[in-house]
Each structure stands twice: as structure tokens, then as C-alpha cells.
PQR file with spaces between the fields and no chain letter, atoms N, CA, C, O and H, PARSE charges and radii, in Angstrom:
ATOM       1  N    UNK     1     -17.498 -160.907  -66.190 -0.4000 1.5000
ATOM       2  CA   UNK     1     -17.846 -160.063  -65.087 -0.0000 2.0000
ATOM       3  C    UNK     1     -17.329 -158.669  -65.383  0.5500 1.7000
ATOM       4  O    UNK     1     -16.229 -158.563  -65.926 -0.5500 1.4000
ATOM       5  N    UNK     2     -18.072 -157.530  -65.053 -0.4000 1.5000
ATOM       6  CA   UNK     2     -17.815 -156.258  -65.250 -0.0000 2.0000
ATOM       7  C    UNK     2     -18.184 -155.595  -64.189  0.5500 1.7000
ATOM       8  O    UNK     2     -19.305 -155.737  -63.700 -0.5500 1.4000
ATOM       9  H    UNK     2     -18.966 -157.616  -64.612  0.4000 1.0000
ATOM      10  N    UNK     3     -17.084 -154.613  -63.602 -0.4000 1.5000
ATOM      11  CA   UNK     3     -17.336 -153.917  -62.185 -0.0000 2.0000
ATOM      12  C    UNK     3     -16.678 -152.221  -62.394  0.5500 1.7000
ATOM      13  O    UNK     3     -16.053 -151.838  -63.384 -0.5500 1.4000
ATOM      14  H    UNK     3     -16.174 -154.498  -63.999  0.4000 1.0000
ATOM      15  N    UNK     4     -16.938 -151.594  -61.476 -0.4000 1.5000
ATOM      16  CA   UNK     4     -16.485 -150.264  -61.555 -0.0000 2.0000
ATOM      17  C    UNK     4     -15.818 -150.033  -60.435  0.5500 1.7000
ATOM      18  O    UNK     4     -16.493 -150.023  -59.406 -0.5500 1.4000
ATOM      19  H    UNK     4     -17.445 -151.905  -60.672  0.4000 1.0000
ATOM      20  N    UNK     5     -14.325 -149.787  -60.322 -0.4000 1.5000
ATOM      21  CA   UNK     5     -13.797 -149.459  -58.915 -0.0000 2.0000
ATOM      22  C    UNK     5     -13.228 -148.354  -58.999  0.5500 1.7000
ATOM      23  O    UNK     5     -12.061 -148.416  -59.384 -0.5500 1.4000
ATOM      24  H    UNK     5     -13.776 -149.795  -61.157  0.4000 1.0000
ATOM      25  N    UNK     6     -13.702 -147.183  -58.738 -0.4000 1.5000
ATOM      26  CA   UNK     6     -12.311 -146.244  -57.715 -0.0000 2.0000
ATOM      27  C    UNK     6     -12.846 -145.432  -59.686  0.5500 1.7000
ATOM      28  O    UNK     6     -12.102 -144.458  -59.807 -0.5500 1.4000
ATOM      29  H    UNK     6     -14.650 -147.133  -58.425  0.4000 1.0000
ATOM      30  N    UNK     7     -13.519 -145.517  -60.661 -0.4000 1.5000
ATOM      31  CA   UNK     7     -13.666 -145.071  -61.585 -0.0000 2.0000
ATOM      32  C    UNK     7     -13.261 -145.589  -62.551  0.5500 1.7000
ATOM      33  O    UNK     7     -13.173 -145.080  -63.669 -0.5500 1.4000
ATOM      34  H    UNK     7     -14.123 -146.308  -60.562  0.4000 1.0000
ATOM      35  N    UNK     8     -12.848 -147.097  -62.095 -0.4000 1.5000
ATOM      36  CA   UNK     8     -12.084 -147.661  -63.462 -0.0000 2.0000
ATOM      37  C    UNK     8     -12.613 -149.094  -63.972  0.5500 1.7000
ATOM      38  O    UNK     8     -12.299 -150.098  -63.333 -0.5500 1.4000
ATOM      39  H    UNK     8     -12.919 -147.510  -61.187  0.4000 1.0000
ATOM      40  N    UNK     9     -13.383 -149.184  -65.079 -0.4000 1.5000
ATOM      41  CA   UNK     9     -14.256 -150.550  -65.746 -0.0000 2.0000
ATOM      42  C    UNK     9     -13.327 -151.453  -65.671  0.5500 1.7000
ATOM      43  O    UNK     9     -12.339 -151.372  -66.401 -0.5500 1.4000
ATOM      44  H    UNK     9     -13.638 -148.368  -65.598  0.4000 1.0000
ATOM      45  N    UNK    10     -13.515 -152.661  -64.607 -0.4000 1.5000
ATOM      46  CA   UNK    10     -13.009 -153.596  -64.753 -0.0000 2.0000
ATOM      47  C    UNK    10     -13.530 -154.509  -65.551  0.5500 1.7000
ATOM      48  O    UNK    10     -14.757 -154.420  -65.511 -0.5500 1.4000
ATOM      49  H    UNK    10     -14.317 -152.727  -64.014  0.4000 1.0000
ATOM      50  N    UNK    11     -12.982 -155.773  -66.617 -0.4000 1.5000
ATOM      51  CA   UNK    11     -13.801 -156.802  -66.514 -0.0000 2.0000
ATOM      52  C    UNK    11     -12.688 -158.262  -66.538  0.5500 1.7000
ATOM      53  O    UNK    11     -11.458 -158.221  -66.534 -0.5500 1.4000
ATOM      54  H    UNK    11     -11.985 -155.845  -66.650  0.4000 1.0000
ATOM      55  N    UNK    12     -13.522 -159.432  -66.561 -0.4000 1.5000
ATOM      56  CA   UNK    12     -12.888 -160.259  -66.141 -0.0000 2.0000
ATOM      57  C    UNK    12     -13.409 -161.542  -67.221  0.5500 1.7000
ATOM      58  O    UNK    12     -14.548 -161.376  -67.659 -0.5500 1.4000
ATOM      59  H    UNK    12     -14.522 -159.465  -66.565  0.4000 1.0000
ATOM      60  N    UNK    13     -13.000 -162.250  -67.482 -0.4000 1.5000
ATOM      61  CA   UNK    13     -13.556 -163.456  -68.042 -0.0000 2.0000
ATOM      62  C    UNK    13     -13.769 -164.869  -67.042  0.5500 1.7000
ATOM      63  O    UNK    13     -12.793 -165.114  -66.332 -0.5500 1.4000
ATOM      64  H    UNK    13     -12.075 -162.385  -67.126  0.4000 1.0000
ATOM      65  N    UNK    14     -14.755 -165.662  -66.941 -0.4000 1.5000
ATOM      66  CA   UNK    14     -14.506 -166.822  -66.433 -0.0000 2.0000
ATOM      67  C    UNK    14     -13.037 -167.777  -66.068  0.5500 1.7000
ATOM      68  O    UNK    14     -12.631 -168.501  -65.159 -0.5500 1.4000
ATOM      69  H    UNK    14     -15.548 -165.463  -67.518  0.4000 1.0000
ATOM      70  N    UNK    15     -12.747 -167.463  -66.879 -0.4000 1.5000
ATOM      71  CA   UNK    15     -10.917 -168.305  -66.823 -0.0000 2.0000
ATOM      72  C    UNK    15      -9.884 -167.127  -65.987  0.5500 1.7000
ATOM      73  O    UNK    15      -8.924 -167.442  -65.283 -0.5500 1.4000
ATOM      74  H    UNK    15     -13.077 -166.874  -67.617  0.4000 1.0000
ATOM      75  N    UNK    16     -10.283 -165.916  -66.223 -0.4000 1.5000
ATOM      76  CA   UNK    16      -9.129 -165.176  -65.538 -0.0000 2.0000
ATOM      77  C    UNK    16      -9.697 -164.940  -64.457  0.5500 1.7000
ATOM      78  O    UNK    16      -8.890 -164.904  -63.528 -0.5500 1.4000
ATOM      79  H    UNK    16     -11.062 -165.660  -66.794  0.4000 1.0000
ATOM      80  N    UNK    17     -11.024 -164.711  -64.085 -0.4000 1.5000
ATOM      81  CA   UNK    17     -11.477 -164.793  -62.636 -0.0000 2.0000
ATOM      82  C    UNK    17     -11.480 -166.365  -61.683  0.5500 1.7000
ATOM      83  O    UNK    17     -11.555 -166.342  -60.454 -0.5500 1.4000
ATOM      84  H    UNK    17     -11.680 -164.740  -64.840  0.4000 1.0000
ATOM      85  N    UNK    18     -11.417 -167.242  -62.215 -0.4000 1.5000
ATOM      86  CA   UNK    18     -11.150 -168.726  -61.595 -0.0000 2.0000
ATOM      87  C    UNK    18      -9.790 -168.325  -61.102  0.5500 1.7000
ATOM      88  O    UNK    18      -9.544 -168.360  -59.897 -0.5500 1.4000
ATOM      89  H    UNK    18     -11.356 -167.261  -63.213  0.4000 1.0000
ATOM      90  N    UNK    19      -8.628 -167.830  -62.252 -0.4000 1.5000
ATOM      91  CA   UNK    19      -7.374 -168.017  -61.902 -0.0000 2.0000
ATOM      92  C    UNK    19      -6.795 -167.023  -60.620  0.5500 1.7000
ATOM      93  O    UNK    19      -5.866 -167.362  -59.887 -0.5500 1.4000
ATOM      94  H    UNK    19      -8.828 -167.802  -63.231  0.4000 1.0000
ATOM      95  N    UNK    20      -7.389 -165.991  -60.532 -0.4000 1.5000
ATOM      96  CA   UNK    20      -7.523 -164.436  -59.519 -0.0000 2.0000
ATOM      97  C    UNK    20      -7.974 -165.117  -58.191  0.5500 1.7000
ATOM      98  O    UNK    20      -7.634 -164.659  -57.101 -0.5500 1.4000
ATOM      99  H    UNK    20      -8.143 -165.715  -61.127  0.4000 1.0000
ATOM     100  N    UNK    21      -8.633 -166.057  -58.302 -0.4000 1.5000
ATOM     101  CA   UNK    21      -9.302 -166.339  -57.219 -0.0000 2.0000
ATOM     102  C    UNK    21      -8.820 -167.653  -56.240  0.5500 1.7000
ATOM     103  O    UNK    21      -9.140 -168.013  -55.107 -0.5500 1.4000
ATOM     104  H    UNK    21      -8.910 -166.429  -59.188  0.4000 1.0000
ATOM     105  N    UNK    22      -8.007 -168.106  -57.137 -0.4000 1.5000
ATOM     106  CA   UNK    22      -7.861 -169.606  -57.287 -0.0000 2.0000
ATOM     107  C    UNK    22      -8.848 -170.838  -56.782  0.5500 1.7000
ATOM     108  O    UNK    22      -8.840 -171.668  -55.873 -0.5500 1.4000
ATOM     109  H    UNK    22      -7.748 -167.813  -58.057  0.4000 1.0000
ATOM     110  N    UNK    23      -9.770 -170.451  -57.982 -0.4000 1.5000
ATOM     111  CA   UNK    23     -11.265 -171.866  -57.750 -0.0000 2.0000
ATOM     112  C    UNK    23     -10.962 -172.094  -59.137  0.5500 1.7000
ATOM     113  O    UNK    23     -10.414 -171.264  -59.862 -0.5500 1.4000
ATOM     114  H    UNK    23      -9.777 -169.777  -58.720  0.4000 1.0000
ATOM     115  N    UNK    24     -11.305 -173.156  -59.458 -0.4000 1.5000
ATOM     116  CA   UNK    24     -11.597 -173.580  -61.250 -0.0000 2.0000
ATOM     117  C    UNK    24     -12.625 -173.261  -62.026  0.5500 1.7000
ATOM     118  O    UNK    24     -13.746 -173.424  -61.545 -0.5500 1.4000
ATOM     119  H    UNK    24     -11.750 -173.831  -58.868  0.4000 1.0000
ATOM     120  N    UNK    25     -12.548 -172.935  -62.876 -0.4000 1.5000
ATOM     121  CA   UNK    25     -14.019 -171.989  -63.784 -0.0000 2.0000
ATOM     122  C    UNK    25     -14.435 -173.366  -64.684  0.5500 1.7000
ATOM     123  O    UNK    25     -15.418 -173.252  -65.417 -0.5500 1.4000
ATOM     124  H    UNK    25     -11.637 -172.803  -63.266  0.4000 1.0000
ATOM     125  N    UNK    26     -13.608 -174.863  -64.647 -0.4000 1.5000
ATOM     126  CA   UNK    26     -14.293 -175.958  -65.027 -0.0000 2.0000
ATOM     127  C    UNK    26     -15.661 -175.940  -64.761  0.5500 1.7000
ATOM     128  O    UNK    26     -15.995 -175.747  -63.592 -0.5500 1.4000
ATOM     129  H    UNK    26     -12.809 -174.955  -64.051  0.4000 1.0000
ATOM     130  N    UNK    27     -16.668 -176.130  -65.756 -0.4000 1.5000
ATOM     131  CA   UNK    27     -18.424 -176.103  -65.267 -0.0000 2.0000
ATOM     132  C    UNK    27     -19.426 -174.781  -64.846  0.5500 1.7000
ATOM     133  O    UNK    27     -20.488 -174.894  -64.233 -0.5500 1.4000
ATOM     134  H    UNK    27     -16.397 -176.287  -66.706  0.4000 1.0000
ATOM     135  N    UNK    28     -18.829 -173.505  -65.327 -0.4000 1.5000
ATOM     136  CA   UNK    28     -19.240 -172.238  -64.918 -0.0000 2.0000
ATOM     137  C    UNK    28     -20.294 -172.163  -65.526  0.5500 1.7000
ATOM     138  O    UNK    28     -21.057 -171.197  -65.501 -0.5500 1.4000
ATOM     139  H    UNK    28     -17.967 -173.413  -65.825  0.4000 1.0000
ATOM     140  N    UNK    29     -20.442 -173.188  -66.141 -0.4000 1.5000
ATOM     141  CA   UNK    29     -22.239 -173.552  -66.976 -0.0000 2.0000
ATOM     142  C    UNK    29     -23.069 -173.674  -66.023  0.5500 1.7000
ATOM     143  O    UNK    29     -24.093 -173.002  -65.900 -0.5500 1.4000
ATOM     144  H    UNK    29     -19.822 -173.972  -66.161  0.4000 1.0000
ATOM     145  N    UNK    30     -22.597 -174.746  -65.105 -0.4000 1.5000
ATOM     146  CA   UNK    30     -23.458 -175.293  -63.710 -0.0000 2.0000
ATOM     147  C    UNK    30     -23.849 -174.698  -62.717  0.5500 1.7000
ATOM     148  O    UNK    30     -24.869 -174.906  -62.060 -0.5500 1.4000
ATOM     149  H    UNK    30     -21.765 -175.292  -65.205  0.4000 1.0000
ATOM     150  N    UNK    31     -22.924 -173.816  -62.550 -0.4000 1.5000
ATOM     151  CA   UNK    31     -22.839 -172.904  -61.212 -0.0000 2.0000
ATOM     152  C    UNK    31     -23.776 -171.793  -61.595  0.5500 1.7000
ATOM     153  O    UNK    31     -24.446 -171.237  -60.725 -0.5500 1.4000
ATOM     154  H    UNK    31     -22.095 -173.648  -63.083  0.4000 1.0000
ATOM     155  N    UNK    32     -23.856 -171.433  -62.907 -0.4000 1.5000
ATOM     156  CA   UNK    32     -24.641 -170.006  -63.369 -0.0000 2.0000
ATOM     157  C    UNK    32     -26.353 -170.740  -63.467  0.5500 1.7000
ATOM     158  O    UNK    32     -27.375 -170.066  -63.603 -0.5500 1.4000
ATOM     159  H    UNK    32     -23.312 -171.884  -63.614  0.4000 1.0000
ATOM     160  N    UNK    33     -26.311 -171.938  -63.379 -0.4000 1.5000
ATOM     161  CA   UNK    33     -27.573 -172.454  -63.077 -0.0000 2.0000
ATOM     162  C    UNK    33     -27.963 -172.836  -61.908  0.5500 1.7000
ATOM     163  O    UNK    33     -28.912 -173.587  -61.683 -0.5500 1.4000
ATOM     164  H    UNK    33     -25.482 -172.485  -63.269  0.4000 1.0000
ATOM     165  N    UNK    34     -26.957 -172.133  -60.803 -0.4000 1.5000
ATOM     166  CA   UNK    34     -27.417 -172.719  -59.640 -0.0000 2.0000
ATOM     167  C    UNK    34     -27.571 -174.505  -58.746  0.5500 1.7000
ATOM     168  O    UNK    34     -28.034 -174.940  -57.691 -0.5500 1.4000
ATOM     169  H    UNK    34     -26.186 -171.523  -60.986  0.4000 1.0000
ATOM     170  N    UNK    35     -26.971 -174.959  -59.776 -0.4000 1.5000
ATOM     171  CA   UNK    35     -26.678 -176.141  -59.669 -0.0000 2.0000
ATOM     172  C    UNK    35     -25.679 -176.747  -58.749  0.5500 1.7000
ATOM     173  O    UNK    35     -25.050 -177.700  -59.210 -0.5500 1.4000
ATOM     174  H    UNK    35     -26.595 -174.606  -60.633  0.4000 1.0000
ATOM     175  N    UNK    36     -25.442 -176.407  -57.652 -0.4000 1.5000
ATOM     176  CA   UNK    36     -24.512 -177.280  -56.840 -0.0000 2.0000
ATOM     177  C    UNK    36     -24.020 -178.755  -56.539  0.5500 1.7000
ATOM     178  O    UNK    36     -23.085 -179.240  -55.902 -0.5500 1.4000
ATOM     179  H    UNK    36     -25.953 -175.633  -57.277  0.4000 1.0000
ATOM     180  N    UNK    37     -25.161 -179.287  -57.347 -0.4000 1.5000
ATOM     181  CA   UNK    37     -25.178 -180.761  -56.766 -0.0000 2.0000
ATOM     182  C    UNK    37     -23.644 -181.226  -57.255  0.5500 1.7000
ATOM     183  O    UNK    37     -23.020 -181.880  -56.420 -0.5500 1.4000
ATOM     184  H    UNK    37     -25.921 -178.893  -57.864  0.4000 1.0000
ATOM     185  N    UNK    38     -23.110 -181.004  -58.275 -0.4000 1.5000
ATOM     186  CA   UNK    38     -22.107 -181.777  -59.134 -0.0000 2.0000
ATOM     187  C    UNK    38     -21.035 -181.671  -58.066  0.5500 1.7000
ATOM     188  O    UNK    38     -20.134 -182.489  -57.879 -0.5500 1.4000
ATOM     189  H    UNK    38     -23.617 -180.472  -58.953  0.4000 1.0000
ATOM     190  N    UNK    39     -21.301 -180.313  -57.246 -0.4000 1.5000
ATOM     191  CA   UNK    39     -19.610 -180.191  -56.787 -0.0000 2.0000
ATOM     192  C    UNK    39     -19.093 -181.437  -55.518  0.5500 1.7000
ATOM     193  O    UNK    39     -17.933 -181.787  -55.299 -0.5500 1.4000
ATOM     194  H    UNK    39     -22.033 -179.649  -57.397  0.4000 1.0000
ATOM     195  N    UNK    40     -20.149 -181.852  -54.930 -0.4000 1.5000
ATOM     196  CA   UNK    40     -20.059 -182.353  -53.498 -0.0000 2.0000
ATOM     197  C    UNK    40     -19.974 -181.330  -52.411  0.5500 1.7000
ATOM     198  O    UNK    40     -19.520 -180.187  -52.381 -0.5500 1.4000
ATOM     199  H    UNK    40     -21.091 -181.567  -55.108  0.4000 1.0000
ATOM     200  N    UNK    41     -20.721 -182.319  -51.275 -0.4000 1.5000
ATOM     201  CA   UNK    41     -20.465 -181.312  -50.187 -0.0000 2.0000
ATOM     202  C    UNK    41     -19.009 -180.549  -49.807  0.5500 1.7000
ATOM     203  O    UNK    41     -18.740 -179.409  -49.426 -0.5500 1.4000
ATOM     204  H    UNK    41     -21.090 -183.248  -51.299  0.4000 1.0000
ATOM     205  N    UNK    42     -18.345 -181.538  -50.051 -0.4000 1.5000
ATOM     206  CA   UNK    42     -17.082 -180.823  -49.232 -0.0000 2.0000
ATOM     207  C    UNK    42     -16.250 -180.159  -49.947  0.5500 1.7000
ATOM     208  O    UNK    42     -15.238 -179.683  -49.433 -0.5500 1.4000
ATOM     209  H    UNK    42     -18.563 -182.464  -50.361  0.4000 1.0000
ATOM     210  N    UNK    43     -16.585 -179.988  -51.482 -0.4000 1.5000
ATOM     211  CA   UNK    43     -16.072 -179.165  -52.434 -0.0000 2.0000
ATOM     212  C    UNK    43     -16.286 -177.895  -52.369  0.5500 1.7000
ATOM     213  O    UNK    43     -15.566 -176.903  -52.475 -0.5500 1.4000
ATOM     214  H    UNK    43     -17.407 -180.375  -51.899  0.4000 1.0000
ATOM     215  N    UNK    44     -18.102 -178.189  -52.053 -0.4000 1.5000
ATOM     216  CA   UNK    44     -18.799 -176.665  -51.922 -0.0000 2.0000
ATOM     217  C    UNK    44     -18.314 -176.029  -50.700  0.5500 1.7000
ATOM     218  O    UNK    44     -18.272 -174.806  -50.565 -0.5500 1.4000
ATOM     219  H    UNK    44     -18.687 -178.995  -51.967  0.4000 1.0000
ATOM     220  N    UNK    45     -17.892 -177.001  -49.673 -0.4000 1.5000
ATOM     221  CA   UNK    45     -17.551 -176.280  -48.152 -0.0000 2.0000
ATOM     222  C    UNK    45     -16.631 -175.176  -48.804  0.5500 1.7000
ATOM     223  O    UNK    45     -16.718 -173.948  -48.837 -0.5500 1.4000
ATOM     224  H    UNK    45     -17.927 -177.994  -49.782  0.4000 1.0000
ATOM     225  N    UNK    46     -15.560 -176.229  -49.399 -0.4000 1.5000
ATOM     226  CA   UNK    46     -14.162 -175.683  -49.499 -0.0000 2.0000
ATOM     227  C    UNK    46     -14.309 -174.477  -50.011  0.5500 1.7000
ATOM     228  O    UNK    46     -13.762 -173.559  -49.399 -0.5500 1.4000
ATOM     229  H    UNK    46     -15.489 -177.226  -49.373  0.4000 1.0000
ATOM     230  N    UNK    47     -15.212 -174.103  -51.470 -0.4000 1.5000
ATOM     231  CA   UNK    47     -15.195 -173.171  -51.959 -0.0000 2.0000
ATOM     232  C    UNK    47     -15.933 -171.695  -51.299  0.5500 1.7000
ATOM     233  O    UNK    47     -15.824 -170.507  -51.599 -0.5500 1.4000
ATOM     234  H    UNK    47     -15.657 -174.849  -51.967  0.4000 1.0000
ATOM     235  N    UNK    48     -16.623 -172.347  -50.389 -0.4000 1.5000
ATOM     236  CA   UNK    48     -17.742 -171.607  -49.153 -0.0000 2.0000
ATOM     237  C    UNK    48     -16.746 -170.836  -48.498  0.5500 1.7000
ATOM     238  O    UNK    48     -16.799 -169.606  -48.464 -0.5500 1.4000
ATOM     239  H    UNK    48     -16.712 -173.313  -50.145  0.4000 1.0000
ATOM     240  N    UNK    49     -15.971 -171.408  -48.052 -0.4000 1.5000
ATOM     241  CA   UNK    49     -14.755 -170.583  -47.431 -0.0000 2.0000
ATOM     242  C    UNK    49     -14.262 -169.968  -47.604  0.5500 1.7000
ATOM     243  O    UNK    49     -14.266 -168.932  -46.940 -0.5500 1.4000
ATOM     244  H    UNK    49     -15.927 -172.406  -48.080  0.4000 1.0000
ATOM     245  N    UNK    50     -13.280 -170.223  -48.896 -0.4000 1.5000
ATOM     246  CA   UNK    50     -12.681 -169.557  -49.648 -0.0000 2.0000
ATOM     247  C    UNK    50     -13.265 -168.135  -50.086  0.5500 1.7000
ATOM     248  O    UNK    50     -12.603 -167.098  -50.029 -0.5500 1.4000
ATOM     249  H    UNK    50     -13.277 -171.065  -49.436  0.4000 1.0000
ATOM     250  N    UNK    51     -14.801 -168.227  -50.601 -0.4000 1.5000
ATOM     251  CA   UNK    51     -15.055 -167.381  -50.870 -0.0000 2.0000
ATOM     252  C    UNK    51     -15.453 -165.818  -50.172  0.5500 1.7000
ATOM     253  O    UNK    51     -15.258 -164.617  -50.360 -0.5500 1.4000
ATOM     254  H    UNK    51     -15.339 -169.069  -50.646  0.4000 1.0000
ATOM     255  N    UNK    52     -16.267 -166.929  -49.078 -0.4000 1.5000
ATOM     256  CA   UNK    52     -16.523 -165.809  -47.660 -0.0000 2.0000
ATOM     257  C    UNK    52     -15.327 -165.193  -47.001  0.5500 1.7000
ATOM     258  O    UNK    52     -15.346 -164.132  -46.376 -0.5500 1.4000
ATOM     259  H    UNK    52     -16.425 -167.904  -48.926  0.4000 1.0000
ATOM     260  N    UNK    53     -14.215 -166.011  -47.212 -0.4000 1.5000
ATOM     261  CA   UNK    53     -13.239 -165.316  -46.746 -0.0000 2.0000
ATOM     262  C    UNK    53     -13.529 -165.756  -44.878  0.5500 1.7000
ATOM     263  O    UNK    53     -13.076 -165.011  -44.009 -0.5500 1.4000
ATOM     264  H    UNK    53     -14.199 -166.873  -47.719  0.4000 1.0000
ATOM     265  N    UNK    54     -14.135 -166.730  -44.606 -0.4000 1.5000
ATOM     266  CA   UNK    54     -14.212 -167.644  -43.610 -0.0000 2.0000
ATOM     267  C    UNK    54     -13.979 -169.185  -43.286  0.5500 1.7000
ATOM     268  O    UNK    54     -14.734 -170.157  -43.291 -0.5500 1.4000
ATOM     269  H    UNK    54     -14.502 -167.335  -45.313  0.4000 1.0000
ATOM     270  N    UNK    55     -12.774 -169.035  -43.032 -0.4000 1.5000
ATOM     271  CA   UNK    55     -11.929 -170.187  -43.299 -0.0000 2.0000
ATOM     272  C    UNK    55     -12.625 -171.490  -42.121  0.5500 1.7000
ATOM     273  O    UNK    55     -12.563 -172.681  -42.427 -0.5500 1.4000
ATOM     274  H    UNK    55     -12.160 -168.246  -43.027  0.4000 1.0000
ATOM     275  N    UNK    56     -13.087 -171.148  -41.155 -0.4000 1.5000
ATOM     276  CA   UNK    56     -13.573 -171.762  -39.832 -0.0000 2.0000
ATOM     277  C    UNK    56     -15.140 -172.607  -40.358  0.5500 1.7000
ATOM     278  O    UNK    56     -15.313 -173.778  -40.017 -0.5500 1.4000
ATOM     279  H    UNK    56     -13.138 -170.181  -40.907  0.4000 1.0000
ATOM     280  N    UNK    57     -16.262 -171.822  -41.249 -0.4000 1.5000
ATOM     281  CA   UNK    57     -17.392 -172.498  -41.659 -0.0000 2.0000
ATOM     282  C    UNK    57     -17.386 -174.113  -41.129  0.5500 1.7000
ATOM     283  O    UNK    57     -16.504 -174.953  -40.949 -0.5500 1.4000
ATOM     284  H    UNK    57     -16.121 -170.871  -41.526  0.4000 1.0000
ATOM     285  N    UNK    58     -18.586 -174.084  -41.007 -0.4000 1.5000
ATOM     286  CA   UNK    58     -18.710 -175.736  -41.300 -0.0000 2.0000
ATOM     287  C    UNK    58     -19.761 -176.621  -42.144  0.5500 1.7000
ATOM     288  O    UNK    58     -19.796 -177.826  -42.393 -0.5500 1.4000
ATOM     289  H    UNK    58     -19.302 -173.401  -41.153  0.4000 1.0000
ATOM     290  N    UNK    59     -20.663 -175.466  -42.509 -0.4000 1.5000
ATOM     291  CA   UNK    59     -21.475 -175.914  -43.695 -0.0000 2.0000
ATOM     292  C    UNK    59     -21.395 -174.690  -44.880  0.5500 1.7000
ATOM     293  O    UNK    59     -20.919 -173.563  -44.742 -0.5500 1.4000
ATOM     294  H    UNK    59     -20.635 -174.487  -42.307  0.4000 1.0000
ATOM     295  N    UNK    60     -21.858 -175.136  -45.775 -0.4000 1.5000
ATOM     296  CA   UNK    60     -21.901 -174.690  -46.964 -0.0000 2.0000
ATOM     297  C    UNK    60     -22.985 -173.847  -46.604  0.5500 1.7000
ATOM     298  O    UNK    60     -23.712 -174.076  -45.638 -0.5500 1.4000
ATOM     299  H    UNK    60     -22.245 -176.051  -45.886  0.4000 1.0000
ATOM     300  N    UNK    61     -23.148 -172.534  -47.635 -0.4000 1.5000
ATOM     301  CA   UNK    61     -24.603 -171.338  -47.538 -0.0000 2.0000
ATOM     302  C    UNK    61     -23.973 -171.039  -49.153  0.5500 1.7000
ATOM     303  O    UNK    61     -23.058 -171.119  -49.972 -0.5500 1.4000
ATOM     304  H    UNK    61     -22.558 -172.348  -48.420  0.4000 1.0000
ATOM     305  N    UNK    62     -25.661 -170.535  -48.701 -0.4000 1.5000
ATOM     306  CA   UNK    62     -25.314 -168.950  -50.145 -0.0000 2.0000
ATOM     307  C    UNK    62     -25.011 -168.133  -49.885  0.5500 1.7000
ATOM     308  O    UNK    62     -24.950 -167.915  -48.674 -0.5500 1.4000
ATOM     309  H    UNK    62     -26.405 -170.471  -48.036  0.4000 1.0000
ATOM     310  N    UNK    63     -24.665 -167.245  -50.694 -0.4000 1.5000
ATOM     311  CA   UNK    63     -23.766 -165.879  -50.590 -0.0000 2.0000
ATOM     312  C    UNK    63     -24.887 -165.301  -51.580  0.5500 1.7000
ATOM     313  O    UNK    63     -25.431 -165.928  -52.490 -0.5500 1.4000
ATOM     314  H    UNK    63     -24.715 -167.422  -51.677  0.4000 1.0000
ATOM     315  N    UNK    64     -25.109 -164.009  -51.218 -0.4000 1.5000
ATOM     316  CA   UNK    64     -25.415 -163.346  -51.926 -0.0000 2.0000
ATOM     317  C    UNK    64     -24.370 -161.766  -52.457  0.5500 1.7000
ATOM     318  O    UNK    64     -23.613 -161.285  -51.613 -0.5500 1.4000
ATOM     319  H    UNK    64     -24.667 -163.500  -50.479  0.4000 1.0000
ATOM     320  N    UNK    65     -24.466 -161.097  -53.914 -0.4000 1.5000
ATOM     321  CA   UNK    65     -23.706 -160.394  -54.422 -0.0000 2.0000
ATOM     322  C    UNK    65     -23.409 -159.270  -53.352  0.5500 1.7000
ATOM     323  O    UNK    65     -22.261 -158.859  -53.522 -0.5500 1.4000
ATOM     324  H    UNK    65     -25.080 -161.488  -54.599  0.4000 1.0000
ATOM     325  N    UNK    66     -23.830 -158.851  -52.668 -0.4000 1.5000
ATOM     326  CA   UNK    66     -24.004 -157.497  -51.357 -0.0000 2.0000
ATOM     327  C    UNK    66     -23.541 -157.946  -50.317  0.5500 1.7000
ATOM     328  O    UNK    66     -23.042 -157.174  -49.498 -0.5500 1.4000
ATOM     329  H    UNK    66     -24.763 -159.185  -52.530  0.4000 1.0000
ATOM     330  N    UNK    67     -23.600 -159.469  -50.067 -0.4000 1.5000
ATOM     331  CA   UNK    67     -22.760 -160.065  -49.260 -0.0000 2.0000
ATOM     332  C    UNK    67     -21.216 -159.892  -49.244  0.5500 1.7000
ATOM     333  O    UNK    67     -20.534 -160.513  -48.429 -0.5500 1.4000
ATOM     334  H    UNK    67     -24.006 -160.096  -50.732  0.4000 1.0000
């Protein structure tokens, strides 16, 4: 991953962005295919949350990048 903040090129690798985030970058094959099925529902909740930064959810969505 590569981003620009405040003027300064960030980038990140799969393993150091899992660890920043704390989700596991185990299977980042799967996920970049859109593939959810492997995780389970309540994996994906968990990570749904986490990610939205909405701890309350009760189903899983997509997120999109602008999101």
C-alpha cells in the first residue's frame, strides 16, 4: 500500500499493515480477490468493525476506499 499524507509517501507492506492494524494479513491472496467466504461470518463481522471503526455493527458490509 502506498499513500501520501501531509506530503510524505507512505508505504506499507501486507505484514506491517496487518500488524498497524491488528487483523492478520494470513490469506491477503483471498481478500484481494474479494473472496470472503473463507473468513466466516463472524470473523468478517469482527473485522467489519474493527475496520469501520464501528464497534456496535451487526452485520457485515463493504467498505469502500472513500469510505
Amino acid at each position: 500500500m502506498t499513500s501520501t499524507v501531509n506530503d510524505h509517501d507512505l508505504r506499507f507492506d501486507v505484514t506491517k499493515l496487518g500488524e498497524m492494524l491488528g487483523v492478520p494479513s494470513d490469506g491477503f491472496d483471498v481478500h484481494v480477490r474479494e473472496d470472503k467466504s473463507v473468513l466466516g461470518d463472524e470473523r468478517l463481522l469482527e473485522l467489519t468493525c474493527k475496520l469501520a471503526l464501528k464497534p456496535h455493527l451487526t452485520e457485515s458490509r463493504s467498505m469502500r476506499k472513500g469510505k
